[in-house]
C-alpha positions as a printed Julia matrix, in Angstrom:
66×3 Matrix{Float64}:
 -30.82    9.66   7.39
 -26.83    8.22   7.9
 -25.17    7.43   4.43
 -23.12    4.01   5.21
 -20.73    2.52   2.99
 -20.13   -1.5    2.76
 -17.09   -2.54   3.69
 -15.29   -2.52   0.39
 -16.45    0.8   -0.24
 -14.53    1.93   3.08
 -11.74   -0.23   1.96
 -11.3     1.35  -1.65
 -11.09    4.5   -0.09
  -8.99    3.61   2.71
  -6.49    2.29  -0.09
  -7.04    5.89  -2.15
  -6.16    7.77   0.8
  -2.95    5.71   1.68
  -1.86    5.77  -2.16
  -1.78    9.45  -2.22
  -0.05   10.61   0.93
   2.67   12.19   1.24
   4.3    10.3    3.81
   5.65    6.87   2.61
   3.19    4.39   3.99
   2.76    0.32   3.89
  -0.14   -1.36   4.34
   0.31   -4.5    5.41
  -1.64   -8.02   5.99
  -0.58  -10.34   9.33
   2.29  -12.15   7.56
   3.51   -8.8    6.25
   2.63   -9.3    2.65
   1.81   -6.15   1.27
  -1.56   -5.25   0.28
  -1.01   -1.49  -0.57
   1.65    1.21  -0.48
   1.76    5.04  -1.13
   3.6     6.57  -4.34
   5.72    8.42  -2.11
   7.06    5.38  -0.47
   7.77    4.05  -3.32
   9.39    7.26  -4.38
  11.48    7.31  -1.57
  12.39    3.98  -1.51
  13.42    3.43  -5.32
  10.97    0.66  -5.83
   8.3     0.34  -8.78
   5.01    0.81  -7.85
   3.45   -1.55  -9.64
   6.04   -4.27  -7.85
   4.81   -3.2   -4.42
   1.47   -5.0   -3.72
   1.35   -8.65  -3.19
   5.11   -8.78  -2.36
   6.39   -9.78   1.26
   9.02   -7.31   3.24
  11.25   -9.42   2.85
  11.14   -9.39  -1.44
  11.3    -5.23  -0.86
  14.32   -5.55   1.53
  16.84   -7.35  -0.73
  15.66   -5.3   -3.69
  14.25   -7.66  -5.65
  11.33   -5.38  -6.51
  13.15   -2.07  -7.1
């Protein structure tokens, strides 16, 4: 018998497995608002995690969430 997960499920850990990579990563909806990024992007980037998620590219580009 196949386990399945609902869609939230599989997008929870979709989100726990870009959060905790190593390589900076963005996830990002179709008007580029961001909907989840890793620690290490954040890291590299200078910017406070907890400013990351909801803001646009364009907030993270002229350092208005750093």
């Amino acid at each position: 018998m196949a386990v399945t997960a609902s869609t939230s499920e599989q997008f929870d850990f979709a989100l726990a497995l870009i959060k905790s990579s190593d390589t900076p990563l963005l996830v990002l909806d179709k008007d580029l608002v961001i909907l989840a990024g890793s620690s290490s992007f954040c890291s590299a980037f200078q910017i406070d995690p907890t400013a990351v998620k909801g803001n646009s590219m364009s907030v993270l580009g002229s350092g208005a969430a750093a």
